[in-house]
C-alpha positions as CSV (number, residue, x, y, z in Angstrom):
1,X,-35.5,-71.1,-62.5
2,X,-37.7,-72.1,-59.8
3,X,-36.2,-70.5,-56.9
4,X,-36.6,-67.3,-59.3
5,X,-39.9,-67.5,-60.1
6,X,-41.0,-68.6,-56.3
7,X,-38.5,-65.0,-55.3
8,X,-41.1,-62.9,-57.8
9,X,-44.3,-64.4,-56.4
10,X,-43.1,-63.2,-53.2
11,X,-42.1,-59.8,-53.8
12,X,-45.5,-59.4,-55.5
13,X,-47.1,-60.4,-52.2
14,X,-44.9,-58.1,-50.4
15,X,-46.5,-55.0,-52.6
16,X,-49.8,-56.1,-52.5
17,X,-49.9,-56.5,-48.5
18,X,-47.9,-52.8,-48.0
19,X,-50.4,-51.0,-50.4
20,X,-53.6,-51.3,-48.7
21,X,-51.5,-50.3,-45.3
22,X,-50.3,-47.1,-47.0
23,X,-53.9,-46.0,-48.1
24,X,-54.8,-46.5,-44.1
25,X,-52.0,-45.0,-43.2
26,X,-53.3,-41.7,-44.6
27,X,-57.0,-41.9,-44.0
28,X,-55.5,-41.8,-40.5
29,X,-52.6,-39.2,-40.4
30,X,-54.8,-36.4,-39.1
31,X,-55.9,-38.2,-35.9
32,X,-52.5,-40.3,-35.4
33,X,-51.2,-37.5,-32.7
34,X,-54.3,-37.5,-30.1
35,X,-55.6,-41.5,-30.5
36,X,-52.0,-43.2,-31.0
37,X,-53.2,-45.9,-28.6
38,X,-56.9,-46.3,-30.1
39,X,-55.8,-46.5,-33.4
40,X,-53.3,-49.6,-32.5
41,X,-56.3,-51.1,-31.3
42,X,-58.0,-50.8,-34.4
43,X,-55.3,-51.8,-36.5
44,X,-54.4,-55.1,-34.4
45,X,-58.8,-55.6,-35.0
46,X,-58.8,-54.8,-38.3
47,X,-56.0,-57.0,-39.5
48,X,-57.5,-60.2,-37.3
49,X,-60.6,-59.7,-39.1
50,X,-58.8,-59.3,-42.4
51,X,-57.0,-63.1,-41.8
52,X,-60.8,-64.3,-40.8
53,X,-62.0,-63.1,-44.2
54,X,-59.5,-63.1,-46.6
55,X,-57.6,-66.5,-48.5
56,X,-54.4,-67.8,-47.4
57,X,-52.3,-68.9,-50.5
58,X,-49.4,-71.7,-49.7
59,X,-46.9,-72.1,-52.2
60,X,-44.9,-75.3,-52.5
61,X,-41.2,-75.2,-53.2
62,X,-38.3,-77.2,-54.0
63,X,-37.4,-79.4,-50.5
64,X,-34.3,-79.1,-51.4
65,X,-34.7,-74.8,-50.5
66,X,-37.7,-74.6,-49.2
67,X,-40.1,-76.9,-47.1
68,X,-43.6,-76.8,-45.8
69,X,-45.8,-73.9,-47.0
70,X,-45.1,-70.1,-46.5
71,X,-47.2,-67.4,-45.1
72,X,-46.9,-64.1,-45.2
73,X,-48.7,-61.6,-42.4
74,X,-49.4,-58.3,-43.1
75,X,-48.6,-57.4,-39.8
76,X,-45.2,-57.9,-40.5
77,X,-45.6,-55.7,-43.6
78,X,-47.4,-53.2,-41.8
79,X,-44.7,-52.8,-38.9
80,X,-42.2,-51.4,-41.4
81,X,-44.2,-48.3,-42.2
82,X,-43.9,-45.0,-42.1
83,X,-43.8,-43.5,-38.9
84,X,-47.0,-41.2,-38.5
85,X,-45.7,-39.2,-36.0
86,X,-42.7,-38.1,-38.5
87,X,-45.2,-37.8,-40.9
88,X,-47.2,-34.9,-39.0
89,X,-43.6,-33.7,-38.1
90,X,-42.7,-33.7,-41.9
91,X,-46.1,-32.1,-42.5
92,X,-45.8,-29.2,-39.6
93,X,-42.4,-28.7,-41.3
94,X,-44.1,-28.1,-44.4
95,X,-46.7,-25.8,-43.2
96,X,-43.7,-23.5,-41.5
97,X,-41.8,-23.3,-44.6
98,X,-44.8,-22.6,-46.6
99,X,-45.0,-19.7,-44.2
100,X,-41.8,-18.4,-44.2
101,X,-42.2,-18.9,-48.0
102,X,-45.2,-16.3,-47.9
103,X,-43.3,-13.9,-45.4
104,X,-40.7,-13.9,-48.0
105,X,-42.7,-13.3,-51.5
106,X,-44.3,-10.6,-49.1
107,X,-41.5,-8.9,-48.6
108,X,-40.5,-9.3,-51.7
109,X,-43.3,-8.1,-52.9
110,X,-42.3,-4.6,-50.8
111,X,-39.1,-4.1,-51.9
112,X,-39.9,-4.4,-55.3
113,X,-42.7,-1.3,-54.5
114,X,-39.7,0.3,-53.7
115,X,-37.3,-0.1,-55.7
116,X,-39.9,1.2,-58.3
117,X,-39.9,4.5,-56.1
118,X,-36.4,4.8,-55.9
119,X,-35.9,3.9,-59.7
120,X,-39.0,6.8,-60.2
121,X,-37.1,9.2,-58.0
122,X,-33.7,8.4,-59.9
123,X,-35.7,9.9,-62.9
124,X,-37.1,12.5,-61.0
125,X,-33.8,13.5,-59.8
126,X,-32.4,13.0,-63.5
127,X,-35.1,15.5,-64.6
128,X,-34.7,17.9,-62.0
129,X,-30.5,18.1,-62.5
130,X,-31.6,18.5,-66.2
131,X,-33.4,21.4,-65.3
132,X,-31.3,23.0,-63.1
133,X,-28.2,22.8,-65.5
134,X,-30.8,24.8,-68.0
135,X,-31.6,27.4,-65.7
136,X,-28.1,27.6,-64.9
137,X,-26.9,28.2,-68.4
138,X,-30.1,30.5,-68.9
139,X,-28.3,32.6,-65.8
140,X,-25.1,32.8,-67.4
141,X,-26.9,34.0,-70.6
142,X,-28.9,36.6,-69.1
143,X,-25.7,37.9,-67.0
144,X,-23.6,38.2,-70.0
145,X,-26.4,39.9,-72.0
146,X,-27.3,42.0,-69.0
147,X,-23.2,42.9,-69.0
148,X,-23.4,43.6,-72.7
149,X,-26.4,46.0,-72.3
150,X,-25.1,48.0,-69.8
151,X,-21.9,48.5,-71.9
152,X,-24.5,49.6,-74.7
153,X,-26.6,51.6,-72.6
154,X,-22.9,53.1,-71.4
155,X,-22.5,54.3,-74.8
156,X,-26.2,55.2,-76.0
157,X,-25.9,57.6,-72.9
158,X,-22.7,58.9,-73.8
159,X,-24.0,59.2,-77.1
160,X,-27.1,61.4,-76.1
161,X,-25.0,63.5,-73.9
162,X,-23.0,64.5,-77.0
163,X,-26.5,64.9,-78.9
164,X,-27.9,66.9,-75.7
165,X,-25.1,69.2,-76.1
166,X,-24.7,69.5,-79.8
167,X,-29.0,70.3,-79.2
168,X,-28.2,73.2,-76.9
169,X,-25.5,74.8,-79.0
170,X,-28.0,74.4,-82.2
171,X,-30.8,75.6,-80.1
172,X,-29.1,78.8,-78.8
173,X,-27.9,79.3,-82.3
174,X,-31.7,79.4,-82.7
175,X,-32.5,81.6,-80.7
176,X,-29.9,84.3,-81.9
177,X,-30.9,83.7,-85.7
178,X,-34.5,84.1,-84.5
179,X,-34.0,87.5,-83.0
180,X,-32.0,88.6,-86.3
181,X,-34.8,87.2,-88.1
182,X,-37.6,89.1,-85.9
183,X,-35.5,92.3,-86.6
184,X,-34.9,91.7,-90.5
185,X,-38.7,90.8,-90.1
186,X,-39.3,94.3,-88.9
187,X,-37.3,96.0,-91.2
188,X,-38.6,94.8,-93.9
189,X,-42.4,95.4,-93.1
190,X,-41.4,99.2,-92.3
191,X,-39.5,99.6,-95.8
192,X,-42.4,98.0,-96.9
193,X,-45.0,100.5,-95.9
194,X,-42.5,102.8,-96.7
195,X,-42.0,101.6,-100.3
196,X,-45.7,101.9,-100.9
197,X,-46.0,105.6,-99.5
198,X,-43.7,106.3,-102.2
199,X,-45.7,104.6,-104.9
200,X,-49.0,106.1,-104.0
201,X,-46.9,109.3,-104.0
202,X,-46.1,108.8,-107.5
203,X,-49.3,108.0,-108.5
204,X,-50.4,110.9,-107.4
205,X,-47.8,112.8,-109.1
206,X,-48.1,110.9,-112.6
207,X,-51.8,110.2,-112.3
208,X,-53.9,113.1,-111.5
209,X,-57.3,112.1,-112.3
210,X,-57.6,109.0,-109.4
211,X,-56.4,111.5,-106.7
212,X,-59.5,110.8,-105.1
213,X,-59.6,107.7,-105.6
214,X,-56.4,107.2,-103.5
215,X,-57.1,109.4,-101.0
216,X,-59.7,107.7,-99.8
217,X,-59.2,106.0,-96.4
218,X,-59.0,102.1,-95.4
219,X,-59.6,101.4,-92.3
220,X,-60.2,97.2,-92.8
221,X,-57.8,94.9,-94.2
222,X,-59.2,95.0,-98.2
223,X,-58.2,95.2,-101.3
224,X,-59.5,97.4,-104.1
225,X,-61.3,94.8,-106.9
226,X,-59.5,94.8,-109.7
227,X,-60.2,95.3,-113.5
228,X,-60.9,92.0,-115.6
229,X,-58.9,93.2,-118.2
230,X,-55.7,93.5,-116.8
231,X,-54.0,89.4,-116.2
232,X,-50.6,91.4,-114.3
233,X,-52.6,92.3,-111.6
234,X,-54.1,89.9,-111.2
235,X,-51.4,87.7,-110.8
236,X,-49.6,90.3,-109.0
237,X,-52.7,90.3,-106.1
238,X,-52.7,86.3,-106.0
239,X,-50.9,84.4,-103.4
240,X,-47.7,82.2,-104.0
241,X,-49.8,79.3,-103.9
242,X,-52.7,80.3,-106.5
243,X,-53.3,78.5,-109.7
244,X,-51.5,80.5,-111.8
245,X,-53.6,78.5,-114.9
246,X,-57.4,79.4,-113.6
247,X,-58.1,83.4,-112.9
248,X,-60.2,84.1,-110.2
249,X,-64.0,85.6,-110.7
250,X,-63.5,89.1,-112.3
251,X,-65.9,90.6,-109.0
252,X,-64.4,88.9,-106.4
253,X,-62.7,91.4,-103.7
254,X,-59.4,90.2,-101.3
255,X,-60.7,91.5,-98.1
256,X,-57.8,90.7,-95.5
257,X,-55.1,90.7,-97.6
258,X,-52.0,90.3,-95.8
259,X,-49.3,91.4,-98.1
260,X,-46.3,88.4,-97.6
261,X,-42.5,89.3,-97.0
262,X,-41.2,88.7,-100.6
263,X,-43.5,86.7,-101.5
264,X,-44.5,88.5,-105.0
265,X,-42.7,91.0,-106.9
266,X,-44.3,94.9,-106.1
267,X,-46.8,96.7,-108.7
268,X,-45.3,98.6,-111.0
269,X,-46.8,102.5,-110.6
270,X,-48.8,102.1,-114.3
271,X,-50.9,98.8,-113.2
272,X,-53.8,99.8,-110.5
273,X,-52.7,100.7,-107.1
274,X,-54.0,98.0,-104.1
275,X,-53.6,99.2,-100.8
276,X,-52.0,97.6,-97.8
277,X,-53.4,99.5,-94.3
278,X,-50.9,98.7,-91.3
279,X,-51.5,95.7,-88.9
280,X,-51.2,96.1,-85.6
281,X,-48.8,94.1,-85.1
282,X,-46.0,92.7,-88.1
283,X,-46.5,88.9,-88.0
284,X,-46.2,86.5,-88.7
285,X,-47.9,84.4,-86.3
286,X,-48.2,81.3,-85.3
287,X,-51.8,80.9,-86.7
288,X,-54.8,82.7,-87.3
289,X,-56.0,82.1,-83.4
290,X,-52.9,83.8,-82.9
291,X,-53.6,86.3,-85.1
292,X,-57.1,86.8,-83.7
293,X,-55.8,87.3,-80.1
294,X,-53.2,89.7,-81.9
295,X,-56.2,92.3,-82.6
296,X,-56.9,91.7,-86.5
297,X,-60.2,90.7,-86.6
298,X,-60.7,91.2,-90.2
299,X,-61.0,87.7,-92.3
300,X,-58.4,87.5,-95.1
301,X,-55.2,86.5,-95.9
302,X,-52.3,86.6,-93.5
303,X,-48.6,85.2,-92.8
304,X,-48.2,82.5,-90.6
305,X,-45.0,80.9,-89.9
306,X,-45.7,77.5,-87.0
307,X,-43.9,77.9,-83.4
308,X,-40.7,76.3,-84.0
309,X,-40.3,75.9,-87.2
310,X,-39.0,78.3,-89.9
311,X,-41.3,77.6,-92.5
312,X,-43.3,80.6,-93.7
313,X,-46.6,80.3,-95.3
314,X,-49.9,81.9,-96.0
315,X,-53.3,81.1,-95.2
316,X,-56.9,82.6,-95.1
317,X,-58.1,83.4,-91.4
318,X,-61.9,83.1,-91.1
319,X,-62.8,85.4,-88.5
320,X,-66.7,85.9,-88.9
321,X,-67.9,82.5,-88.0
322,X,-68.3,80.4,-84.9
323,X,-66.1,83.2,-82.7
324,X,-63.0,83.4,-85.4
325,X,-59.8,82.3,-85.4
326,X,-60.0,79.3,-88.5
327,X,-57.4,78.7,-90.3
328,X,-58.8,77.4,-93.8
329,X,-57.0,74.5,-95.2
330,X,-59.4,73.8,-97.9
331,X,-62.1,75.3,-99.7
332,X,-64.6,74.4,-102.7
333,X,-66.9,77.0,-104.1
334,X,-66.9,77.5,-107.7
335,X,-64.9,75.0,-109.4
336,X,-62.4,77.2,-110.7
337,X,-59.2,74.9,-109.6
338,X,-58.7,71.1,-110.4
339,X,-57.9,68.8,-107.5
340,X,-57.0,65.9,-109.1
341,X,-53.4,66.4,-108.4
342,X,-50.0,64.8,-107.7
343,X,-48.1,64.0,-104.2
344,X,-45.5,66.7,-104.7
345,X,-48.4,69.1,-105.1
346,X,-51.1,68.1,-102.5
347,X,-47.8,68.2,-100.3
348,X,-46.9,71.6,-101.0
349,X,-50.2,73.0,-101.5
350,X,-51.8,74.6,-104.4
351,X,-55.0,76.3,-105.5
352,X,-56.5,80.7,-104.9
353,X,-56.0,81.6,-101.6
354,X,-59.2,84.3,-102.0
355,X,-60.8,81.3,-103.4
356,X,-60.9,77.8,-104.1
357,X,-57.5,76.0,-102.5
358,X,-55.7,73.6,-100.7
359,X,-53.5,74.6,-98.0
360,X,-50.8,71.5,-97.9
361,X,-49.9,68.7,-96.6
362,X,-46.7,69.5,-95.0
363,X,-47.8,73.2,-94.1
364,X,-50.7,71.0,-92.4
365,X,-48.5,68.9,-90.3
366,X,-46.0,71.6,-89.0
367,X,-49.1,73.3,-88.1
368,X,-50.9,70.6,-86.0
369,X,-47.5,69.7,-84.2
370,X,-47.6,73.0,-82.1
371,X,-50.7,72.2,-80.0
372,X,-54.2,69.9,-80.0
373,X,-56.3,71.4,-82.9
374,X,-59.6,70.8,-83.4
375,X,-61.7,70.3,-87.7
376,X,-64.5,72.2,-88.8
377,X,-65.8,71.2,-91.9
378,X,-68.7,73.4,-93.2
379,X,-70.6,72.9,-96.6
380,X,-73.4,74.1,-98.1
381,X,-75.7,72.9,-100.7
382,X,-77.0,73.8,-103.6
383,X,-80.5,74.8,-102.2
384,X,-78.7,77.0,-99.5
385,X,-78.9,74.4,-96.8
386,X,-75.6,75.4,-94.0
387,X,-74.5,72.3,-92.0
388,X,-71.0,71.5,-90.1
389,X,-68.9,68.9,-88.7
390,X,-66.6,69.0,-86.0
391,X,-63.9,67.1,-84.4
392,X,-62.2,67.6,-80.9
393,X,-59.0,66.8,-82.3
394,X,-56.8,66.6,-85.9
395,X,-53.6,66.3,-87.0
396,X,-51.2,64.5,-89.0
397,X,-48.4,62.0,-88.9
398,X,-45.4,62.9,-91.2
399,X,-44.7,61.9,-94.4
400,X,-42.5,59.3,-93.2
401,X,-46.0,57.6,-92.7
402,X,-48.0,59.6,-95.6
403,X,-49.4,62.5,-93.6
404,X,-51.9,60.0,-91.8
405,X,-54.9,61.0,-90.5
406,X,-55.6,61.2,-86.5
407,X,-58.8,62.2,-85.8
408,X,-60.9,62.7,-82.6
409,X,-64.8,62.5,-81.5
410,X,-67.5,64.0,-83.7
411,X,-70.1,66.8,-83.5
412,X,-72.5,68.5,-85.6
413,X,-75.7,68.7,-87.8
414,X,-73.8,67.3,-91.0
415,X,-73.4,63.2,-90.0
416,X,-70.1,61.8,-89.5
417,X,-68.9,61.3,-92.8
418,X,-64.9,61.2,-91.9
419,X,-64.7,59.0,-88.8
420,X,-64.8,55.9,-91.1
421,X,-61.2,57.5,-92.6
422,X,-59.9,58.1,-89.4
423,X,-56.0,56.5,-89.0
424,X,-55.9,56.5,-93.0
425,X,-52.9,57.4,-95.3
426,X,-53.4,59.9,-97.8
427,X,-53.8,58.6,-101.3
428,X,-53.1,60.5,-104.8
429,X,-53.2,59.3,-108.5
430,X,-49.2,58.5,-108.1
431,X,-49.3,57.4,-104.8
432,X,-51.7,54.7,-103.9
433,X,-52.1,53.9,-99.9
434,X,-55.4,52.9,-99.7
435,X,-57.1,49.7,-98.1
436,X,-58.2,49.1,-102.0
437,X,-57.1,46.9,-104.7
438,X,-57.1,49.3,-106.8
439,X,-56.3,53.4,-106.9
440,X,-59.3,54.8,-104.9
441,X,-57.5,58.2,-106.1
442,X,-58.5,57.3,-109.7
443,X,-61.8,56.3,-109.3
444,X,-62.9,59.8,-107.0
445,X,-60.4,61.8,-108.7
446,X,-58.8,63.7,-106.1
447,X,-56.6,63.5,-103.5
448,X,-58.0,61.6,-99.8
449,X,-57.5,59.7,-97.2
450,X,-59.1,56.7,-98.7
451,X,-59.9,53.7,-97.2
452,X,-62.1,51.2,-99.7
453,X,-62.9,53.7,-100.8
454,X,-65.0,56.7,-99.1
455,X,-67.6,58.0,-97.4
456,X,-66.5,61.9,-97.7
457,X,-64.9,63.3,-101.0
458,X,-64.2,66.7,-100.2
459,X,-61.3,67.1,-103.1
460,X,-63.4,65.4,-106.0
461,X,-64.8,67.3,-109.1
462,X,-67.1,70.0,-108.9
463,X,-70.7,69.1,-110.2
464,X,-72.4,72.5,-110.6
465,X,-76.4,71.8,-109.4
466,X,-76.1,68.9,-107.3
467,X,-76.8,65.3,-108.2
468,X,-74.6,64.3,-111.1
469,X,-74.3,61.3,-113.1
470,X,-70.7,59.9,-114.0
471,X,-69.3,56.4,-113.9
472,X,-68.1,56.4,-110.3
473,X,-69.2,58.8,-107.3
474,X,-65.9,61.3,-107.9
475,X,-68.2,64.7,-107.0
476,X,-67.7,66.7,-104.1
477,X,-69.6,64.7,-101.7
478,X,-70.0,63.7,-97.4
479,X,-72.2,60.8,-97.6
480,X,-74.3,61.4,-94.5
481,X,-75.2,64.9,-96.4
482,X,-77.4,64.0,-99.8
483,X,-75.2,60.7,-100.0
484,X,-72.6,60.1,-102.4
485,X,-74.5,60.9,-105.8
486,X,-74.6,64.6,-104.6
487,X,-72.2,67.3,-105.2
488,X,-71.9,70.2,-102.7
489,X,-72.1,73.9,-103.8
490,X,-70.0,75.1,-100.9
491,X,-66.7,73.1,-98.7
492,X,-64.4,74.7,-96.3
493,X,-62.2,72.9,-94.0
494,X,-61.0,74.9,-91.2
495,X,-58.9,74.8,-88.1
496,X,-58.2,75.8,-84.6
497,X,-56.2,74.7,-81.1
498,X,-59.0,73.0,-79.2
């Protein structure tokens, strides 16, 4: 037990002796390279100085193991060491690796930059091989629906050929059934005059008191008036299109009137005799501009059939105001005919021809299809005021789109009162086309084209002496003439090509 315990006291001495030497060892490790000799010097100094100051133990032991007293230097301790030139070695070793350590995390660093380039070009590629797969399939599309079309447009051409030439074969058909029809035309206007030749004859022969009065020569296109008591003649003079259910004024004269191809059954010889003078030229024409450069300058009623078409109709031909050659679709004057009418008839037209009527929708739009025509709307009011309105251009769509209204600039002295129904559909109590929640038809009572509802009412009632009262503002009115509280004394809507 003793040799043990004298063993540990040593060893403890050991570690106390080689821990000061350590902490000198690196205080000095910095400067060991360039003073190595020096610092030996200092050491050797240090530690003699050390055994002058310090306290020397001596241990006594068994004699039997140990004798005499022990010492222990700590120069002895000291010259087992670490070597301090291995240290600075170990430390230059250190300093490289920590460099190469840094070289490497830098280039680390870089190839990790690009890798995340190449991974964003990888998408970039992804993205564009998307894309170009999609454009690829749109190509494919477009050439199969390009080879489709022209496989269609193969056949719509065929398909038009066969039309173009079924056209021409209907069209010279035309033609031949138009010269027959010229010549039947013809015929008929000279058997005709020939027809009444033979009447007047016979009233001559059965009637010998109005010699004179047949005799007597006409040299314009007029009618004699005829008697208010006699309703067969009077129907007999009226046009195809007259209100059969409102006479005309018992004074009023047909000057003009151009006797239709079988358009009303002839006078009988005991009902009184009108006479039909010769025109210069048969008709029918196209319309009454036609009719004016034909020679007849005379206003009245005359046969018109559109270039074109074979639809025959009759019209009056104003040819005494602003240089002729109006064709009236529409007149107001006396009240004499109602307006507030159906499709079927606004369409085909209805009314007096020598006085208050309405030419017709259809007959309106096979007449503004041949050429540009340009509106005149006179009116007149009730204190004998004359103002117009005109428009560089009118016409109408077809009835596939309810006779729409195309309309051009404005000018005249009246206001522009039908711009604001310009591109309008025409409305009538059983047809309802207007911009309005309601029936604009029922509320003006006529037939338009209304918007919401309108600023001109050229097809309302007749108010005899102007401003009227009623419920809604149905007169005969144009809004920028007296407003719409007014009703006009006088309306005529007229045409001709611009």
């Amino acid at each position: 037990m003793e040799s043990l315990r004298c063993f540990a006291i040593l060893l403890l001495l050991t570690l106390g002796v080689m821990m000061p030497s350590a902490e000198g060892r690196k205080e000095g490790g910095s400067r060991s390279d360039r003073n190595g000799d020096g610092d030996a010097q200092r050491r050797s100094s240090r530690s003699s100085d050390a055994k002058a100051g310090r306290c020397s133990y001596t241990f006594i032991v068994p004699q039997q193991k140990l004798k005499g007293a022990l010492c222990v230097s700590r120069e002895s301790v000291m010259g087992t060491g670490t070597n301090q030139s291995e240290v600075a070695m170990l430390r230059r070793e250190l300093t490289r690796q920590q460099e190469q350590l840094e070289m490497v995390r830098t280039q680390l660093e870089q190839e990790g930059a690009k890798a995340g380039d190449v991974r964003a070009l990888q998408r970039e590629s992804g993205a564009m091989n998307a894309r170009i797969t999609q454009l690829y399939a749109q190509l494919l599309h477009e050439i199969v629906h390009k080879k489709d079309q022209t496989v269609e447009q193969r056949r719509l051409e065929n398909l038009l050929l066969n039309a173009t030439s079924q056209v021409l074969q209907v069209t010279s058909s035309y033609r031949e059934l138009e010269k027959k029809y010229e010549a039947l035309t013809s015929l008929m206007s000279n058997q005709t005059q020939l027809i009444t030749l033979l009447e007047k004859q016979c009233q001559l022969c059965d009637k010998p008191s109005q010699t004179e009065h047949e005799k007597e020569p006409s040299t314009h296109l007029q009618s004699s008036p005829l008697p208010n008591d006699s309703d067969k003649s009077k129907d007999r003079a009226n046009d195809v299109q007259r209100d059969q259910s409102v006479p005309p004024p018992p004074d009023k004269a047909l000057p003009g009137l151009q006797e239709p191809v079988a358009a009303s059954p002839l006078p009988s010889t005991d009902s009184p005799f009108v006479s039909f003078p010769f025109t210069k030229t048969p008709g029918p024409w196209r319309d009454c501009q036609h009719v004016l450069e034909s020679g007849e300058t005379t206003s009245g009623i005359y046969l018109l059939r559109p270039q074109g078409t074979n639809r025959l109709m009759q019209a009056w031909c104003e040819q005494s105001r602003a240089q002729g050659g109006w064709t009236v679709i529409q007149r107001r004057q006396d009240g004499s005919v109602n307006f507030f009418r159906t499709w079927e008839q606004y369409k085909q037209g209805f009314g007096n021809l020598d006085g208050e009527y309405w030419l017709g929708l259809e007959h309106l739009y096979w007449l503004t299809a041949q050429v540009q025509y340009k509106l005149r709307v006179s009116m007149e009011d009730w204190q004998g005021r004359q103002v117009y309105a005109e428009y560089d251009s009118f016409r109408l769509e077809p009835e596939t789109d309810w006779y729409r209204l195309r309309l051009g600039n404005y000018n005249g002295n009246a206001g522009d009162s039908l711009s604001w129904h310009n591109n309008k559909a025409f409305t009538t109590l059983d047809r309802d086309k207007d911009a309005y929640s309601g029936n604009c038809a029922h509320y003006q009572k006529g037939g338009w084209w209304y918007h919401m509802c309108a600023h001109s009412n050229l097809n309302g009632v007749w108010y005899r002496g102007g401003h009227y009262r009623s419920r809604y503002q149905d007169g005969v009115y144009w809004a920028e003439f007296h407003g719409g509280s007014y009703s006009l004394k006088r309306v005529a809507m007229m045409i001709k090509p611009s």
